[in-house]
C-alpha positions as CSV (number, residue, x, y, z in Angstrom):
1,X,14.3,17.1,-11.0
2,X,13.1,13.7,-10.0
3,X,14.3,12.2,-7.4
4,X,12.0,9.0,-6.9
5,X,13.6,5.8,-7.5
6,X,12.1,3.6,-9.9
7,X,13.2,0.5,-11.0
8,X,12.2,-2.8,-13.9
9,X,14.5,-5.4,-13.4
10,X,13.1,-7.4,-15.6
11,X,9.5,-7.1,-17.8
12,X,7.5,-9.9,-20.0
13,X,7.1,-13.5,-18.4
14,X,10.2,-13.0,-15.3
15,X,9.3,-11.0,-12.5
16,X,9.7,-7.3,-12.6
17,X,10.0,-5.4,-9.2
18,X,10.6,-1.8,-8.4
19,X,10.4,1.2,-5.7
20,X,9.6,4.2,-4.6
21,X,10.1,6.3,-1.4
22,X,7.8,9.0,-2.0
23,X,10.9,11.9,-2.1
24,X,9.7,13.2,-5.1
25,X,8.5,16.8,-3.7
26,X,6.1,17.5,-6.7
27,X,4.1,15.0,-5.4
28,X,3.0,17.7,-2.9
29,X,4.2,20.1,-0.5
30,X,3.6,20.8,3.8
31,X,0.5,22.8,2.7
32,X,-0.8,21.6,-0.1
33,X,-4.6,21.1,-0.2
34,X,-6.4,19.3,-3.2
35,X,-9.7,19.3,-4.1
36,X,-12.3,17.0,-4.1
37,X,-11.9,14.2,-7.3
38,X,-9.3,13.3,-8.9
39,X,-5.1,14.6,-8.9
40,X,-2.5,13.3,-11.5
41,X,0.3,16.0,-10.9
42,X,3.8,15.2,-12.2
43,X,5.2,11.7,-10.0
44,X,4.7,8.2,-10.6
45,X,1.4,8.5,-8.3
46,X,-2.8,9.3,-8.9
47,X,-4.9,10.1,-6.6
48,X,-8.6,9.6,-5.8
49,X,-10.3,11.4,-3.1
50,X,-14.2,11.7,-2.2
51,X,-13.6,14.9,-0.2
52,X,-11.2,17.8,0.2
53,X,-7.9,16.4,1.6
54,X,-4.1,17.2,2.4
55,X,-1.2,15.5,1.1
56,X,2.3,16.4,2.8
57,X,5.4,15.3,1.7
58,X,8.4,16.1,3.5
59,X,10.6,14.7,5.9
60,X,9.2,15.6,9.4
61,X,6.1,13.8,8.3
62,X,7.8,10.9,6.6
63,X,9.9,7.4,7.6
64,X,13.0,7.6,8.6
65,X,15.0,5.0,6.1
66,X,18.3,4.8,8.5
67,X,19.5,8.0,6.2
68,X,21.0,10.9,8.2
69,X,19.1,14.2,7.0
70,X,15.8,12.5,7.1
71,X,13.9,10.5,4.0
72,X,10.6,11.8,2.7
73,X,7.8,9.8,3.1
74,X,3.5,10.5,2.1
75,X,0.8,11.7,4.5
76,X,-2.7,11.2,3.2
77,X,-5.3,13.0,5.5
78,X,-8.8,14.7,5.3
79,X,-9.0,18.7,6.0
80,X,-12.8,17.8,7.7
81,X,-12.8,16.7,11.3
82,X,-15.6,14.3,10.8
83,X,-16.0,13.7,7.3
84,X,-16.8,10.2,5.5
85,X,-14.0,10.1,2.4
86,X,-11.6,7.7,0.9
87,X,-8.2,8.8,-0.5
88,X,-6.7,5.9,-2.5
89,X,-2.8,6.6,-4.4
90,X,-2.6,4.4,-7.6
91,X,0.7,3.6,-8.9
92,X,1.2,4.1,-12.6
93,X,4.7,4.1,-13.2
94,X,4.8,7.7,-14.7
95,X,6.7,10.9,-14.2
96,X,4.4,13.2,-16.4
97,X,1.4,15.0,-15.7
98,X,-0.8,12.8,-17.9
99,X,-0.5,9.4,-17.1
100,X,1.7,7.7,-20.5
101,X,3.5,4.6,-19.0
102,X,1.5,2.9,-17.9
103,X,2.2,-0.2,-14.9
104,X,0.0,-3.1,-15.5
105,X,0.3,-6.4,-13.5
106,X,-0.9,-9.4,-15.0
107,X,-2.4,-11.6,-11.8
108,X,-4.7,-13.6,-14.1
109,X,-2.8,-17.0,-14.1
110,X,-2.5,-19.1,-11.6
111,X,0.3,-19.4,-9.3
112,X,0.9,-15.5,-10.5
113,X,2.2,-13.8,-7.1
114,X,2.4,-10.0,-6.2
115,X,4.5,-9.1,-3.3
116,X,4.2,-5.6,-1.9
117,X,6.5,-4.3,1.1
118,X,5.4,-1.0,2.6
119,X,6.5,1.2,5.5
120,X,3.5,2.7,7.9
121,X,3.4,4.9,11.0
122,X,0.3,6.0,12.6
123,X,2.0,9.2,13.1
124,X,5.4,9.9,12.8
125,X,4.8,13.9,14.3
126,X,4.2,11.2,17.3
127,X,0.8,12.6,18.4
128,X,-2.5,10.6,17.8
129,X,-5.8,13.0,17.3
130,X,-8.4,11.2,19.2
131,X,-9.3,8.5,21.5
132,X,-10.5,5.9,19.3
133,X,-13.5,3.7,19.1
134,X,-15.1,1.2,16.7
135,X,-16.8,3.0,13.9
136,X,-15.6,0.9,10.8
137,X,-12.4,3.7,10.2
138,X,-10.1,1.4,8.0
139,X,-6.4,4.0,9.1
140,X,-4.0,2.2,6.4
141,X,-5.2,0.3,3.1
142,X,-2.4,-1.6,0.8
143,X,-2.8,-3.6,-2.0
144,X,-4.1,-3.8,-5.8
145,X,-7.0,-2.5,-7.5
146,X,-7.9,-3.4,-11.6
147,X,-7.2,-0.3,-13.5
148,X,-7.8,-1.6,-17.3
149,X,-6.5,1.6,-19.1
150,X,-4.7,4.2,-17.6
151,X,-7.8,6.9,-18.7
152,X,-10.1,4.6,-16.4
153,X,-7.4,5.8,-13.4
154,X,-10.0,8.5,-12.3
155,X,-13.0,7.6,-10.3
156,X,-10.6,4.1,-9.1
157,X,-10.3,3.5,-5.7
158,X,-9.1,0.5,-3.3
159,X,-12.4,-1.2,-1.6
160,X,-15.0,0.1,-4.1
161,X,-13.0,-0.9,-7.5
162,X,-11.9,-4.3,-7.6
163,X,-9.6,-4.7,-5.9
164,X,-7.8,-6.9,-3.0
165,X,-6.0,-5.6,0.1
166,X,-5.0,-5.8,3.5
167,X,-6.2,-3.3,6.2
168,X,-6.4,-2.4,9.5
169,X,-9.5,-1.3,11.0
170,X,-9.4,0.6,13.8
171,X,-11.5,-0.8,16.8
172,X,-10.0,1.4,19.7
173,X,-6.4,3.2,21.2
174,X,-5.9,6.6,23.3
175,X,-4.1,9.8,22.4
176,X,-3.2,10.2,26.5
177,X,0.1,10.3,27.6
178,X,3.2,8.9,26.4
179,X,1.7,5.1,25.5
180,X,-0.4,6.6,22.3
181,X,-1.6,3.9,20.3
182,X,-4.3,2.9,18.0
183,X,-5.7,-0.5,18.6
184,X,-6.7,-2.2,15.1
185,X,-8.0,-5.5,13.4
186,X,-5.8,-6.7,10.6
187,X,-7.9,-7.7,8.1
188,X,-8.0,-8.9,4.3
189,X,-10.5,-7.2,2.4
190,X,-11.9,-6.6,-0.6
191,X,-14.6,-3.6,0.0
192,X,-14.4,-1.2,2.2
193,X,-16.3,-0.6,5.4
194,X,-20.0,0.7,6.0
195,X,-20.1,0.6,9.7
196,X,-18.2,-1.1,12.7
197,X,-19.6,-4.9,11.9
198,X,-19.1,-4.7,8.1
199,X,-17.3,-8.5,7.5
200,X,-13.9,-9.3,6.2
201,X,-12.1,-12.1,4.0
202,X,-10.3,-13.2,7.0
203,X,-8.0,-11.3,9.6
204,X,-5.3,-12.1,12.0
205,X,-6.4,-10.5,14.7
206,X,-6.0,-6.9,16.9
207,X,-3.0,-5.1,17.7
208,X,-1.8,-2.2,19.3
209,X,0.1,0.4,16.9
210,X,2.0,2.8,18.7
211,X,3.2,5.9,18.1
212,X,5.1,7.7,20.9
213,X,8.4,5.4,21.8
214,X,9.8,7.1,24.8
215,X,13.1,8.5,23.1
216,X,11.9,12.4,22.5
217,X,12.0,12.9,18.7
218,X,11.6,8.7,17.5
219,X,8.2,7.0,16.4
220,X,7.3,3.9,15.5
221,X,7.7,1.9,11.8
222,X,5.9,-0.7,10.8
223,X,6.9,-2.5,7.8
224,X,4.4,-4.6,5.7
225,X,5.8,-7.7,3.6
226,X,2.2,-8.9,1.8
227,X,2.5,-11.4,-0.8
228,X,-0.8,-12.3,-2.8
229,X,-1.0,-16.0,-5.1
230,X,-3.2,-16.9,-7.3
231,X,-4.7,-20.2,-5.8
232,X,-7.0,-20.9,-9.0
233,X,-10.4,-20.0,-9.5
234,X,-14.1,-21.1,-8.3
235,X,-16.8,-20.0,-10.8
236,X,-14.9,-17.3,-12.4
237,X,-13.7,-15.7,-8.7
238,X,-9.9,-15.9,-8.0
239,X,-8.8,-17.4,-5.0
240,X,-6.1,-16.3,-3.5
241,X,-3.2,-17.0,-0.2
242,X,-1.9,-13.6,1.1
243,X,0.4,-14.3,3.9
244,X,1.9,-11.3,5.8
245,X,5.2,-10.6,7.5
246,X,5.1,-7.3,9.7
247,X,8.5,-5.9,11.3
248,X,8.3,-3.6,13.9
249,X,10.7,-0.5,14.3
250,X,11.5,2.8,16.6
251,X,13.1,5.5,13.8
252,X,14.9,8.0,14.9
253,X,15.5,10.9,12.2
254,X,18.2,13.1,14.5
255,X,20.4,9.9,14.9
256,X,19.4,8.3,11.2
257,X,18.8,5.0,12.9
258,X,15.8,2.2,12.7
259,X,16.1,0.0,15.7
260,X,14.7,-3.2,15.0
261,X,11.8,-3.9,18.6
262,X,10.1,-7.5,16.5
263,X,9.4,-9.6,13.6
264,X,6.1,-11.8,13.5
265,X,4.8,-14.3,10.8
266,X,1.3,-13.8,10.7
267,X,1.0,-16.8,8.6
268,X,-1.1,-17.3,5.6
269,X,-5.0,-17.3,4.5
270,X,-6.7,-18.2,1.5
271,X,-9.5,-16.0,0.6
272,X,-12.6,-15.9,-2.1
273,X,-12.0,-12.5,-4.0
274,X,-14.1,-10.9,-6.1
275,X,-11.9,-10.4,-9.0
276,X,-11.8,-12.0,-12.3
277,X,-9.4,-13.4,-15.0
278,X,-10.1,-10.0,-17.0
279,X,-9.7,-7.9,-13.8
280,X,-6.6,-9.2,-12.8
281,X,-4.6,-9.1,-15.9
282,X,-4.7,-5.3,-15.4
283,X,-3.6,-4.5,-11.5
284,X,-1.7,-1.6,-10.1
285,X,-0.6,-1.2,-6.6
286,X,-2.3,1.3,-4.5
287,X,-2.2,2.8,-1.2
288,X,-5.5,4.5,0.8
289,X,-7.4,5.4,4.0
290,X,-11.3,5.1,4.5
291,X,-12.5,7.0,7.0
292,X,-16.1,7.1,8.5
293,X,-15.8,9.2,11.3
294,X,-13.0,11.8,11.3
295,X,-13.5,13.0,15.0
296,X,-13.8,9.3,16.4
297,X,-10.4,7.4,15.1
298,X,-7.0,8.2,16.6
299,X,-5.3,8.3,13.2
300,X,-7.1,10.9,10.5
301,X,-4.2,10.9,8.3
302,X,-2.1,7.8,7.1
303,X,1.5,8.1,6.6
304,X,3.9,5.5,4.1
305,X,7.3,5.1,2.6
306,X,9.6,2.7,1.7
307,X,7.5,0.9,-1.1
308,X,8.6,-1.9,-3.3
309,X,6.9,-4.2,-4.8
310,X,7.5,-7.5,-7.5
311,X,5.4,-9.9,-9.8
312,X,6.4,-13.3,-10.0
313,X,3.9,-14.4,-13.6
314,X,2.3,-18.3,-13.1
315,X,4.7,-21.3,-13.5
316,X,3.6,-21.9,-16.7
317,X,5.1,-18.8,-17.9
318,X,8.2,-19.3,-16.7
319,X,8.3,-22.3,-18.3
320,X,7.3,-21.4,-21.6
321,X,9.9,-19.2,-21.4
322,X,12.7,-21.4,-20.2
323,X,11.8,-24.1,-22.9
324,X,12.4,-21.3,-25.3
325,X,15.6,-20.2,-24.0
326,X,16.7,-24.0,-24.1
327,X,15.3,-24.4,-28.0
328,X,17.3,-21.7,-28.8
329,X,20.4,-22.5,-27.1
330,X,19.9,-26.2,-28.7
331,X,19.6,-24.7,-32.1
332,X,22.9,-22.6,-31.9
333,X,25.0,-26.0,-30.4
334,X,23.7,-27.9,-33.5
335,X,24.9,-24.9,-36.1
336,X,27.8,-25.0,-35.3
């Protein structure tokens, strides 16, 4: 049985949105271990991985949605200590084993905006692994990557495919005591790290992600509100204005409650990507981790729920289409 929810409000030149909140349990159990390469098992989700890893999928490692009983949420980690892999989740919009719906996004005109909203926790079992230091370890990855037909899904992942995304890069935290955190640049990238100086698009800054409130049995939730425009292009290159909205929350599973600790506008940056007009017209949302150095970064593993997303097509679209809808209603007023 499925229970993901997915919904298209609305396909061809409106926007079309839809959501997920990873409580599908095919898409992977407490235990289970995947190989090396590439998984498409039954659920809307595909994943990549350069190294053995662990997905889990249940609700003591998952967000608490304000749902008594617990909401399932997806935990990404490696099964190696100190092991250099990437795990990026591509969503395709599919409930079968081989990938046949397929979720494009067309990005390619301008003014075309994709908004993604996303739940994170650096650890909702409420226990960081390591003290951590600046080795380049990007600990949550969200975003789009160009995946032009759904048999290109393997071998795709967020930084090295083209792609666009925000990220936070770990450059510190400590796993002592009851004030756990990991300390992290947020960042706009499109590449991923090579070491502890590898550049950015732009960033707004550090901050510290915590993950042991002091109520026993709560955690922290961050919640993600990214929205990417199309700003026009410069030889080719899209550029684009991402502006970011994060809201910070303590969950508490036993009590189903989310108590709401801050909101803060980040604000806006325009950025050169390195995607083009071809690339764009064939996004898909993704999630990932990119870890350089498993035994020097407080988070190994990277936990999400709670994800929505929309596509707003250019102006010019939308009013294309809106001429045609007037035309049409025009033509019916002068039959009668």
């Amino acid at each position: 049985m499925f229970f993901g929810l997915f919904v298209i409000l609305a396909q061809g030149a409106f926007a079309a949105s839809f959501s997920y909140n990873y409580n599908n349990p095919t898409d992977g159990g407490a235990n289970d271990n995947e190989n090396i390469g590439y998984t498409s098992s039954p659920g809307p989700w595909v994943y990549n991985s350069t190294q053995d890893w662990q997905r889990r999928v249940r609700a003591s490692y998952g967000l608490q949605d304000g749902i008594p009983g617990g909401s399932f949420g997806l935990t990404m980690r490696s099964r190696a200590d100190n092991g250099n892999r990437t795990i990026t989740g591509i969503y395709n919009g599919s409930t079968t084993s081989v990938p046949s719906t397929t979720l494009s996004l067309d990005l390619s005109g301008v003014g075309a905006t994709f908004k993604m909203s996303i739940g994170w926790t650096p650890n909702p079992a409420r226990t960081l692994q390591a003290p951590g230091s600046n080795v380049g370890n990007l600990i949550a990855m969200m975003g789009m990557v160009s995946v032009p037909t759904p048999a290109s899904l393997q071998g795709m992942y967020l930084g090295s495919s083209p792609s666009l995304f925000f990220a936070l890069r770990e450059t510190g935290g400590t796993n002592v005591g009851t004030n756990q955190y990991s300390r992290s640049t947020m960042e706009i990238r499109n590449s991923l790290t090579a070491n502890a100086t590898a550049s950015d698009l732009a960033n707004y800054g550090s901050q510290d992600f915590f993950s042991m409130p002091p109520a026993a049995g709560a955690y922290y939730y961050y919640m993600f509100e990214l929205t990417f425009e199309n700003m026009g292009y410069t030889s080719n290159l899209a550029n684009f204005k991402v502006s970011t909205l994060l809201t910070t929350y303590i969950s508490n599973p036993a009590l189903g409650t989310n108590t709401l600790q801050s909101t803060q506008n980040l604000g806006s940056r325009t950025v050169a990507s390195s995607l083009d007009a071809i690339e764009l017209a064939t996004m898909r949302p993704a999630v990932s981790n990119h870890i350089l150095n498993g035994s020097n970064v407080t988070v190994t593993g990277t936990t999400y729920d709670a994800f929505s997303t929309s596509v707003i097509p250019e102006p010019t679209a939308l009013g294309l289409a809106a001429l045609g809808l007037l035309a049409f209603a025009h033509l019916r007023k002068r039959k009668r």
